[in-house]
C-alpha positions in Angstrom: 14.1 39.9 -78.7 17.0 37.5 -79.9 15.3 34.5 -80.2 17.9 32.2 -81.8 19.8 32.2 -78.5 16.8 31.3 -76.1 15.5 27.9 -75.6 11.9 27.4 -77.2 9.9 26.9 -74.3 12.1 30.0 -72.5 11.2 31.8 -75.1 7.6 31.5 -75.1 7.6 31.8 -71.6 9.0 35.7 -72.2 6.6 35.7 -74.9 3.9 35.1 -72.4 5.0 37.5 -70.1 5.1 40.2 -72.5 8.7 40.1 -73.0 9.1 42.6 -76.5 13.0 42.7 -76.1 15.8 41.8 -73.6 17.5 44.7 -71.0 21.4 45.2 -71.5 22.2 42.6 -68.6 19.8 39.8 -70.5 21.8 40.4 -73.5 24.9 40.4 -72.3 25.0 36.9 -70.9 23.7 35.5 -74.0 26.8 36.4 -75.9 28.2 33.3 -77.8 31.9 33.5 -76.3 30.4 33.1 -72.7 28.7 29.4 -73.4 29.8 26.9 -70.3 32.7 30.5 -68.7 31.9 31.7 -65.1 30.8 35.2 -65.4 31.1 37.9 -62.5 28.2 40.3 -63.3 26.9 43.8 -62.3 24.0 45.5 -63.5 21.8 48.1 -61.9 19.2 47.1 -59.5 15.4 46.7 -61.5 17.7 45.7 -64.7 16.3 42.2 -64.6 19.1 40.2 -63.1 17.0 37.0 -62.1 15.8 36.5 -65.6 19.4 37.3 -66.8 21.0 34.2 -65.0 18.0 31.9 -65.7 18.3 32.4 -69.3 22.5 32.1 -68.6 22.2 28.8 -66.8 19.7 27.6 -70.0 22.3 25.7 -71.5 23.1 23.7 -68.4 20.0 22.5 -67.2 18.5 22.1 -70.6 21.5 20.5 -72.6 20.4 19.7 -76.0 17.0 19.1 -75.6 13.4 21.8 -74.5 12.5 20.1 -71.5 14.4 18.3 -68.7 14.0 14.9 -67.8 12.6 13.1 -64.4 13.5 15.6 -60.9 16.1 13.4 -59.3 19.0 15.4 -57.6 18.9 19.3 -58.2 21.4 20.6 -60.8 20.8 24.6 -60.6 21.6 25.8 -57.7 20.2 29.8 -57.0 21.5 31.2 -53.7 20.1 34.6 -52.5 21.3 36.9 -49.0 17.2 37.6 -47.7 14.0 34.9 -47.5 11.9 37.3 -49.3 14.6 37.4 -52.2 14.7 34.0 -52.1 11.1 33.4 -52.7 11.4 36.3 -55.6 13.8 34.2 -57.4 11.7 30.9 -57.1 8.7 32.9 -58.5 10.8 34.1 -61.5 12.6 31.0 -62.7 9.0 29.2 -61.6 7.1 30.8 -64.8 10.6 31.4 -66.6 11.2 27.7 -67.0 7.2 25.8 -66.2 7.6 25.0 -69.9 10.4 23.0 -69.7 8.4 20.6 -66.9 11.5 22.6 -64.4 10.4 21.6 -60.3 11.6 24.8 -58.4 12.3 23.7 -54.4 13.3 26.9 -52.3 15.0 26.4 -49.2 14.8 29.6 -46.5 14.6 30.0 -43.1 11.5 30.4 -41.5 9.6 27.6 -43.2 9.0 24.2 -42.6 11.7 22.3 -42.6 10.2 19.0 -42.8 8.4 20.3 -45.9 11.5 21.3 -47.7 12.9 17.8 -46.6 9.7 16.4 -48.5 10.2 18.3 -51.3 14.0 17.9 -52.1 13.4 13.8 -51.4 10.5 14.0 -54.3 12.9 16.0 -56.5 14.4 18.5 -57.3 15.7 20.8 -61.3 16.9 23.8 -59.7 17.0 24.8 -55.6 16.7 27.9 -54.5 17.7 29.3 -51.0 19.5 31.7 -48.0 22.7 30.3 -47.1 22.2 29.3 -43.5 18.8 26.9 -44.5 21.2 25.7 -47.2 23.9 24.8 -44.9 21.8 23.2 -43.2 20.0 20.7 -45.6 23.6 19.9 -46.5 24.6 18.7 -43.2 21.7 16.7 -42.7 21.8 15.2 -45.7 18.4 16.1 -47.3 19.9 18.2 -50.1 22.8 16.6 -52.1 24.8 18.8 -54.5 26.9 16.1 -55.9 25.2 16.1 -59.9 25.5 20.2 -59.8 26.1 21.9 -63.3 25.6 25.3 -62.5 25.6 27.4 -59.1 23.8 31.0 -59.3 25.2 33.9 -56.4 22.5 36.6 -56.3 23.2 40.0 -54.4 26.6 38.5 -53.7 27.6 41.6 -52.1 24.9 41.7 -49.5 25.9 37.8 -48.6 29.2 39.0 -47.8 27.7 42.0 -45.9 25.7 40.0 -43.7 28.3 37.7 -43.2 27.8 34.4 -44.9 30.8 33.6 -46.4 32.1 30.9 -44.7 28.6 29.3 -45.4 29.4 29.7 -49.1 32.4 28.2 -48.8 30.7 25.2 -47.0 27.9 25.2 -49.5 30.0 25.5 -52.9 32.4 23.2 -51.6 30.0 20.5 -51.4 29.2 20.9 -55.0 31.7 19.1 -57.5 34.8 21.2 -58.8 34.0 21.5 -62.4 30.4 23.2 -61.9 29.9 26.7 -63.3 29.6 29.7 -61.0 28.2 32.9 -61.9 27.9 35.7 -59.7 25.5 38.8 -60.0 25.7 42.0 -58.1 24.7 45.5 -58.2 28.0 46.4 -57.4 31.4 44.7 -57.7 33.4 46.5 -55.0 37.0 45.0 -54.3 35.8 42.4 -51.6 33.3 40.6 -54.5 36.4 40.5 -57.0 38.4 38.5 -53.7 35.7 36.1 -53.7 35.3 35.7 -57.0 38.9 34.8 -57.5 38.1 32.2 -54.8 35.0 30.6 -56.3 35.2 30.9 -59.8 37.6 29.8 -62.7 38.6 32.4 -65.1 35.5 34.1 -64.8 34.5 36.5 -67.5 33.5 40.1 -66.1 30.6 41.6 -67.1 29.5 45.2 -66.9 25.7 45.8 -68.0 25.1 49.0 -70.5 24.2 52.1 -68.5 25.5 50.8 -65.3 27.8 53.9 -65.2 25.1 56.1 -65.0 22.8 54.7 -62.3 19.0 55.1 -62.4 18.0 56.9 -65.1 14.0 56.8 -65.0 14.6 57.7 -61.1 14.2 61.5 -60.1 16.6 62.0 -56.7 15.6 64.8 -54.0 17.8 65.8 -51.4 15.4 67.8 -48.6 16.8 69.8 -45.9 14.4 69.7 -43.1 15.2 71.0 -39.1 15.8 68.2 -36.8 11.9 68.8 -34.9 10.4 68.1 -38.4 11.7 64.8 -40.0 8.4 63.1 -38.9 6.2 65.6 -40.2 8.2 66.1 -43.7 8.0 62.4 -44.3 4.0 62.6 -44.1 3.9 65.9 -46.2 6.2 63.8 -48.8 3.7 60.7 -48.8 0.9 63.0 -49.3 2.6 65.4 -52.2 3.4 62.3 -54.0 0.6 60.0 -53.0 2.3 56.9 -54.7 0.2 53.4 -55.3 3.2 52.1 -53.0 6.1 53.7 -51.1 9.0 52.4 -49.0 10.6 54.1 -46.0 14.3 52.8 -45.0 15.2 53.9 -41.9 18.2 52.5 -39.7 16.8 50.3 -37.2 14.1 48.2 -35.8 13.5 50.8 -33.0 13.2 53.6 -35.3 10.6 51.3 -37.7 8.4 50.7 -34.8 8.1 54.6 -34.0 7.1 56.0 -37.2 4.8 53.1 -37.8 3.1 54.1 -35.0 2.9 57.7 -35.6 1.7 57.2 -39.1 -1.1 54.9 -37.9 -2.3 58.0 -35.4 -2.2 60.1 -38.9 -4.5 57.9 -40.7 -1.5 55.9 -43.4 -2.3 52.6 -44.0 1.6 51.3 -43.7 3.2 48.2 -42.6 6.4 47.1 -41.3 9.6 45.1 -42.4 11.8 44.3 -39.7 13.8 41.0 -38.4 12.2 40.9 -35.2 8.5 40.0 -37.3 8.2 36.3 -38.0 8.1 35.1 -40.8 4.4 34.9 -41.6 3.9 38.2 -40.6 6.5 39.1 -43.0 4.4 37.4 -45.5 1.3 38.8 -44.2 2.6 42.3 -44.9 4.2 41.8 -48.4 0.6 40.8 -49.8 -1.2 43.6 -48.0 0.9 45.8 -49.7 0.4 43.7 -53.3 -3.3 43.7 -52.9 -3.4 47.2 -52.0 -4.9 46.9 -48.5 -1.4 49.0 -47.4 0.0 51.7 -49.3 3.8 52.2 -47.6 6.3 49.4 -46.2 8.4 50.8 -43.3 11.5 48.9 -43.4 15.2 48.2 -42.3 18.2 47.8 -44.8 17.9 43.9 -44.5 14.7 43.6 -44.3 13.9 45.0 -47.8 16.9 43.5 -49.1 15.6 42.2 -53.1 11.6 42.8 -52.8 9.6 43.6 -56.1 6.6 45.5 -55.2 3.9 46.6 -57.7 3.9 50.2 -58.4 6.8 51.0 -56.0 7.0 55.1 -57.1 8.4 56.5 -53.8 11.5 55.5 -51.7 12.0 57.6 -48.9 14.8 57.4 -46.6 13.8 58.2 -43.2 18.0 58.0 -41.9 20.7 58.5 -44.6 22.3 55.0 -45.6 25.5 53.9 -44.2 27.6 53.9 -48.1 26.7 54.0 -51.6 26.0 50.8 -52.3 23.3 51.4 -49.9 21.9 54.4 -51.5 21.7 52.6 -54.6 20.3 49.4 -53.3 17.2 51.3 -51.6 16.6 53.7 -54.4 16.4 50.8 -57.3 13.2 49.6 -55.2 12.0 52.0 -57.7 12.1 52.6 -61.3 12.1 49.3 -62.2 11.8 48.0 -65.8 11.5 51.1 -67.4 8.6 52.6 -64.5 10.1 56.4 -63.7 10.3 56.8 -59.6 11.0 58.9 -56.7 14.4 58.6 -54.6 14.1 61.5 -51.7 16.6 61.7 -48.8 15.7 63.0 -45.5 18.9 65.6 -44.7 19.2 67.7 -41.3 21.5 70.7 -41.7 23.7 68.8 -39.5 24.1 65.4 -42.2 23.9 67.9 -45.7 27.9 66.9 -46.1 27.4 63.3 -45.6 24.5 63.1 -47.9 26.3 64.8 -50.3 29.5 63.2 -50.2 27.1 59.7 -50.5 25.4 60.9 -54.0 28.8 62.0 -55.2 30.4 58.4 -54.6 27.1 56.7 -56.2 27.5 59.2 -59.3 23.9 60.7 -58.4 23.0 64.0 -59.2 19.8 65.5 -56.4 17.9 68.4 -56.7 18.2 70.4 -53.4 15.3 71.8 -51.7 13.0 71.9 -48.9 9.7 69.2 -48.5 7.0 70.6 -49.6 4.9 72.7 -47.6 1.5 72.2 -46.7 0.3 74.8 -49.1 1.9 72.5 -51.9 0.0 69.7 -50.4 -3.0 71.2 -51.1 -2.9 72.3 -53.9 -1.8 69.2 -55.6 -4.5 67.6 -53.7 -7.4 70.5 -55.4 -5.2 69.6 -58.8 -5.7 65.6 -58.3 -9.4 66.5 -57.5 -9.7 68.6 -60.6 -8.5 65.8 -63.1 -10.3 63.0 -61.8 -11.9 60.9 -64.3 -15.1 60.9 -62.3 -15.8 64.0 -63.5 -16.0 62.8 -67.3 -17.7 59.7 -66.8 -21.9 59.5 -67.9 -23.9 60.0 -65.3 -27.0 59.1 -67.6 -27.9 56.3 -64.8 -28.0 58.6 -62.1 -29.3 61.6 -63.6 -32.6 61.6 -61.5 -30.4 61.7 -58.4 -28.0 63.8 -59.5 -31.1 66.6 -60.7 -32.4 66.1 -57.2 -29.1 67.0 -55.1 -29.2 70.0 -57.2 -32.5 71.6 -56.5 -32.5 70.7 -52.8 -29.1 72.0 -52.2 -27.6 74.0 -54.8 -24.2 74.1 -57.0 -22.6 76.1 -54.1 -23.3 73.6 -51.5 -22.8 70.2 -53.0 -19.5 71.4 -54.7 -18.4 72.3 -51.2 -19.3 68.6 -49.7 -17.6 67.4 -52.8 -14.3 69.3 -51.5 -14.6 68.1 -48.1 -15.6 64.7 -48.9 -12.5 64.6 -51.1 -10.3 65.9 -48.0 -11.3 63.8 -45.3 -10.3 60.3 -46.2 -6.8 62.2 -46.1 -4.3 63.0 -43.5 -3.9 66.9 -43.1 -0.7 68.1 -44.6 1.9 69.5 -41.9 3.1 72.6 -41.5 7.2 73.1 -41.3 10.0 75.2 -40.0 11.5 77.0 -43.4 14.7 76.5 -43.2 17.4 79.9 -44.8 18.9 78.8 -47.9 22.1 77.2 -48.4 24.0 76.7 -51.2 24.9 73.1 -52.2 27.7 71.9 -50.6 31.1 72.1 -52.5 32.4 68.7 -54.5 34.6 66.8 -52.2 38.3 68.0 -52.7 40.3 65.2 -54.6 44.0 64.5 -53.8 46.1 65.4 -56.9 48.4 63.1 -58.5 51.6 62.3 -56.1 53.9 62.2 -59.1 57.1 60.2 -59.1 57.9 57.8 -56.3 59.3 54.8 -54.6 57.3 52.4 -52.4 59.0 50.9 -49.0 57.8 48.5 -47.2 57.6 48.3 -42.7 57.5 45.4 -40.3 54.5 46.6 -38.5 50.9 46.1 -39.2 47.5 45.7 -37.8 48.8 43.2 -35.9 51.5 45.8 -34.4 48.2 48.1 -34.0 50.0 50.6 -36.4 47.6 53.3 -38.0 48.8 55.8 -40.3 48.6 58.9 -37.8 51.3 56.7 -35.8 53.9 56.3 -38.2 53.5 59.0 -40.5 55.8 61.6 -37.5 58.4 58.6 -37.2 59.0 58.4 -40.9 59.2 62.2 -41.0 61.7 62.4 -38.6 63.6 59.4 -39.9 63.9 60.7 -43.4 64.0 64.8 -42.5 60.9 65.3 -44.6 57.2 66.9 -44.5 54.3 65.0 -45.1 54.0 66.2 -48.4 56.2 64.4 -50.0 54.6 61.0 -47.8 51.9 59.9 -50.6 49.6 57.0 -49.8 49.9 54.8 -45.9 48.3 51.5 -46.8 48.4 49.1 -43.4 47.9 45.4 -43.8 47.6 42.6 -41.3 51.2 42.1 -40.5 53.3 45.0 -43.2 52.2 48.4 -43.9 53.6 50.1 -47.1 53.8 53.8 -47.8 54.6 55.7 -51.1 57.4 58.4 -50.7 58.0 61.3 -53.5 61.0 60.4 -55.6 63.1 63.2 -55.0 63.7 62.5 -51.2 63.4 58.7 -51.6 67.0 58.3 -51.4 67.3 59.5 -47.6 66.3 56.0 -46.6 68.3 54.1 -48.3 67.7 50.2 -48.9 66.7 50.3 -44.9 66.1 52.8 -42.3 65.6 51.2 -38.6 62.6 54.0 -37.4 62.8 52.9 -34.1 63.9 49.2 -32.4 62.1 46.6 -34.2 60.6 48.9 -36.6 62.0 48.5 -40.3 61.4 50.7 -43.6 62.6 48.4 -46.5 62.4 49.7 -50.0 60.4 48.0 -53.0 61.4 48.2 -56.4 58.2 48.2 -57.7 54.9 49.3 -56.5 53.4 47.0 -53.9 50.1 44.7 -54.5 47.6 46.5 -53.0 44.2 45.3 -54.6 43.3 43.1 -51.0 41.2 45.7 -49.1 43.4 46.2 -45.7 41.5 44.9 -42.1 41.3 45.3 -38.6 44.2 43.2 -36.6 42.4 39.5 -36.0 41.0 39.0 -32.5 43.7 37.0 -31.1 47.1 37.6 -32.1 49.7 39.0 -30.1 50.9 42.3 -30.5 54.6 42.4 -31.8 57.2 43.8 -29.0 57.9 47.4 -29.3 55.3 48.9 -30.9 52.6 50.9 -29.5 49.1 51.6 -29.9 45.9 53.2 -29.1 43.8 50.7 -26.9 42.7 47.0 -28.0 40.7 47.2 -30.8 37.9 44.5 -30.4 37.2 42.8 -33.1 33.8 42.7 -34.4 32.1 39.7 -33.7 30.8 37.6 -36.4 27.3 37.9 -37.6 24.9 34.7 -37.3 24.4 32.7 -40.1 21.2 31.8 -41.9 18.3 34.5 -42.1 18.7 35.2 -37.9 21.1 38.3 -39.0 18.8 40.2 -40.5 18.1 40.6 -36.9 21.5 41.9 -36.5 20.8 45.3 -38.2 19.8 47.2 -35.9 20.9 46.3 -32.5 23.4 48.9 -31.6 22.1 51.9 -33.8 20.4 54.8 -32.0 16.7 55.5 -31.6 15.3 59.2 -33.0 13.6 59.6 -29.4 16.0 58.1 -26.8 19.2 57.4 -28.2 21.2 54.5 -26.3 24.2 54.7 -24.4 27.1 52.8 -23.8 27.3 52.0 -21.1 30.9 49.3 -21.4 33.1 51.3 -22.8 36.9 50.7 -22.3 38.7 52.9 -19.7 41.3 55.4 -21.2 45.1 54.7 -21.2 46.7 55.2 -17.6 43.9 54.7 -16.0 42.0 51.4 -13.7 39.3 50.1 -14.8 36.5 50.6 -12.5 35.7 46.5 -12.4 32.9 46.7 -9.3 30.8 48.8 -11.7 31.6 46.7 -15.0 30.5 43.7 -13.0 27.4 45.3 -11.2 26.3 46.3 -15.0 27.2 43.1 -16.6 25.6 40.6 -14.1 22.6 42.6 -12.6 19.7 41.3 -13.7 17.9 44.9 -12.4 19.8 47.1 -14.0 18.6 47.1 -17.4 15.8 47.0 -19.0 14.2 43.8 -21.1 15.6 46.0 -24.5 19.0 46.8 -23.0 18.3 50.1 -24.0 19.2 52.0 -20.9 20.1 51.4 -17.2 17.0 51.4 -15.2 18.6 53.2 -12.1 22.9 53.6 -11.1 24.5 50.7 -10.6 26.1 50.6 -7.0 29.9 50.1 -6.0 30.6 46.7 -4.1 31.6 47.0 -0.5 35.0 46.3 -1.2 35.1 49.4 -3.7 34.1 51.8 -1.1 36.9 50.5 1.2 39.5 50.8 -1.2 38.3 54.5 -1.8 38.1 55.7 1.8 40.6 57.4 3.2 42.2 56.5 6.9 42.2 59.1 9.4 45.6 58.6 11.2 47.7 55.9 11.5 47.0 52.4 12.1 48.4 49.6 14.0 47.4 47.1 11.5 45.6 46.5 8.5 42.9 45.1 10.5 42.7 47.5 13.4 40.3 50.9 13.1 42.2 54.2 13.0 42.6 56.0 16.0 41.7 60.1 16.6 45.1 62.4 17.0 45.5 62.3 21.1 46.1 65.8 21.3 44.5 69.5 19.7 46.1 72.0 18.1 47.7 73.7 21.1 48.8 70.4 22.4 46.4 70.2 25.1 45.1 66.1 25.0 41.7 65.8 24.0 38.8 64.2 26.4 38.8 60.9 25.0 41.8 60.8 23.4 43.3 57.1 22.4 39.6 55.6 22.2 38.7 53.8 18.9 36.9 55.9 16.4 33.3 54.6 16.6 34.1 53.5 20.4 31.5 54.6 23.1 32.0 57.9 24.6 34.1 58.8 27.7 32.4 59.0 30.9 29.3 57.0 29.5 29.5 53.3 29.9 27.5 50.9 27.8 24.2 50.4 27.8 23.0 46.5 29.3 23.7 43.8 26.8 25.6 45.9 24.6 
């Protein structure tokens, strides 16, 4: 370990811990041509990020001196996406810097405010905190960011995931302008480089060693399992494995809830991570699992966001994740600091081409196969039982007994209660549908170089609700061409911008009208296309002379503070009884039927508390049934009844003929007092 470039006390802080030498990211950030830059930083999850900043930041709090002077106003700011991360960090930079006198505040939702009000008003070196609980110290004034040197964004990807970055902005802006920002991520997608433009100054970009080749003490399985035996190959998995500590992901809250239950009737001690659980029952089941009183965490995306267990050796994911980034996030819950780990994906022959495709955009290799069966259970159970240590330890102070349970019952007999002593503290392995097998699904094809060609620009966009499908057959038939030689569509809010081979380029000229208010403008260079295009924002008008599919809602922002991690799961579908949708827009051409959209919207009967399901058919209004029934014959007014035809078909008159329809018979007069 490089000790030159660590503060003293820092230094024998690591020493303490057991620190021998730095990982790749720790290193990195020490280089001397990054003292007082803003640094944009990725680095594998488990690389030791949260150490890596608090020895960056070093310089700032510290200046010249080992140990800061008296807590006044914070200047280290930490700011993490998830409570539980939040704490994490405070823990870490808590021992990292307790040397240097440093007083850690964290700020998160879910705790006392009035403490954290206490605490920031005795002092404060460095604050830690979620965005929203940030925010909202700020605005209150208990938390003052105006003497600020350095400002930390952990997970910065999952912040802008969850949707806190107009909270950011809030936050950072309250901070002064020449602070240092430093951003670390497990991934640096296109949407972290946007805000990093916007937050930082000339930040310098860091890539940690080995972050190319993600996970290397992990080993990934992909299983193929029928869709009747997910539940059971997720117990067989636990019990082939048997880990100090596993984690399931699965999508939602609902979908937590079941399998907790169904692993409690099999005898797992497990606990769950959802946001519906408060937070001291959050807390509750964090140290059950740290103490060992649980053995597996059931959890949502969100919820596990950033927690460090102890002996974490098995991630299981119970639904495939949505992206990559996901698949990598949940997997380095494992394999951390050197430990080796298990990554296995649940994958229905239905999803084999999605799970797939998912490794192949992480730049994961997975070895294919089924779960293991319940003979494999078994018999790694009799091997476990074979190598116990128990076996080889001296039995010198209970050889009387042990000479006793001999003679009365024999080697046969107490070898057999061994066995079944040794089974029965244990859930019985499962037995499971064998699936044929299928060869691993072929590399997604990639696009081959387009060659040559010129870029034009068109006046429509999101905005216009153009979408490549839609004006891909009006430039073919503008220009004469195929779509082969139409490269890349790229639509932005208000332009769109497609990339046309060379050799035909010239059959547009400088500008081709497509169709009345539609214009295809040639670039002479190649468009900026690094933004990452988005939906059409909620509220503007559509330009004249375009059309569309139907209105495209726009997704509706996420709360702040920790309350989204309740957000996760809300319209995701449960394993046993999938939700419907019940409000979803009527097809073009055709009325919207708005008795029923009101009936389902307003009734306070016709769901259930979950607003899962209807709990029995809405009913059309009165008015509804009107409009749909059909008159009978011709009317004098709107408001009379219809009358019956006056006469049959041989033209003889009916018996009645010209009375209302509804009217009392002929020949029968009305009863007294009708």
């Amino acid at each position: 370990m490089n000790h030159e470039k660590i503060a003293a006390p820092l230094a024998a802080a690591l020493a303490d811990k057991g620190y021998e030498s730095l990982t790749a990211v720790q290193e990195a950030v020490l280089a001397d041509d990054l003292a007082g830059r803003d640094l944009l930083v990725s680095a594998q999850t488990g690389s030791g990020k949260t150490v890596a900043f608090g020895l960056a930041i070093a310089p700032d709090l510290l200046g010249e001196g080992d140990v800061l002077s008296l807590a006044q106003e914070p200047v280290g700011l930490a700011i993490a996406p998830t409570r539980e991360l939040a704490l994490q960090v405070a823990r870490e930079l808590e021992w990292l810097y307790g040397k240097a006198g440093a007083q850690v505040v964290t700020c998160v939702g879910g705790m006392d405010f009035r403490a954290e009000k206490r605490a920031l008003d005795r002092g404060a070196h460095i604050v830690v905190g979620t965005p929203g609980r940030l925010r909202d110290h700020i605005e209150r004034g208990s938390l003052d960011l105006s003497w600020l040197k350095v400002a930390v964004l952990d997970e910065a990807d999952e912040m802008l995931d969850l949707g806190f970055r107009e909270d950011l902005e809030f936050i950072l802006e309250s901070a002064p302008k020449d602070r240092r920002t430093l951003m670390f991520s497990a991934t640096v997608p296109p949407a972290i480089e946007s805000l990093a433009k916007d937050f930082q100054r000339d930040a310098q970009r860091i890539v940690a060693q080995g972050e190319s080749k993600q996970h290397g003490d992990i080993e990934y399985r992909a299983m193929t399992v029928a869709a009747r035996d997910r539940e059971p190959a997720i117990f067989n998995i636990l019990r082939f494995y048997e880990a100090r500590t596993a984690i399931i992901f699965c999508k939602t809250r609902a979908n937590v809830t079941h399998l907790l239950a169904r692993m409690s009737n099999r005898g797992f001690r497990a606990v769950a991570l959802s946001g519906e659980l408060s937070q001291q029952e959050r807390s509750h089941a964090l140290q059950s699992l740290r103490d060992g009183r649980s053995q597996i965490c059931v959890a949502t995306d969100v919820a596990a966001r950033g927690i460090d267990l102890p002996g974490l050796d098995l991630v299981i994911h119970a639904d495939l994740p949505t992206n990559s980034e996901t698949l990598l996030h949940r997997s380095g819950r494992t394999g951390r600091a050197g430990s080796k780990g298990v990554s296995a994906m649940i994958v229905m022959p239905s999803e084999r081409k999605k799970a797939h495709s998912l490794l192949y955009r992480a730049k994961l290799e997975a070895e294919w196969g089924p779960p293991p069966s319940a003979d494999e259970v078994r018999e790694r159970d009799n091997q476990r039982m074979m190598e116990n240590p128990v076996f080889e330890a001296d039995v010198t102070d209970d050889a009387e007994l042990a000479a006793d349970l001999l003679q009365r019952f024999g080697p046969e007999r107490l070898a057999g209660a061994l066995i079944q002593l040794w089974r029965e503290g244990r859930p019985a392995p499962e037995e499971l549908t064998v699936l044929q097998d299928r060869t691993t699904p072929s590399e997604p094809r990639q696009r081959p170089e387009f060659g040559a060609s010129v870029w034009f620009q068109l006046s429509v966009g999101y905005s216009g609700r153009a979408e490549p499908r839609w004006l891909l057959p009006k430039i073919c038939d503008a220009g004469g061409i195929n779509r082969d030689a139409i490269g890349a569509i790229r639509v932005k809010t208000d332009e769109s911008y497609v990339q046309i081979d060379a050799k035909v380029a010239d059959r547009f000229g400088a500008m081709t009208e497509l169709e009345p208010g539609l214009e295809m403008t040639r670039l002479a260079g190649v468009p900026d296309l690094d933004a990452p295009a988005r939906g059409r924002p909620a509220g503007k008008p559509e330009r004249a002379g375009h059309r569309g599919k139907g209105d495209r809602p726009a997704a509706p922002r996420r709360e702040r503070a920790e309350r989204s991690d309740k957000a996760d799961d809300r319209s995701a579908k449960s394993w046993d009884k999938p939700a419907k949708s019940w409000d979803k827009p009527a097809k073009s051409g055709k009325p919207v039927k708005t008795a029923q959209l009101v009936e389902i919207s307003h009734s306070e009967s016709s769901f259930d508390p979950d607003g899962q399901k209807p709990r029995k058919k809405p009913r059309w209004s009165t008015e509804d049934k009107a409009a749909k029934r059909k008159p009978r014959g011709p009317a004098a007014s709107a408001d009379d009844k219809p009358f019956r035809k006056s006469v049959d078909k041989s033209g003889k008159p009916r018996f009645g003929a010209g009375k209302p329809s509804g009217g009392p018979k002929a020949g029968k007069l009305p009863r007294k007092g009708k």
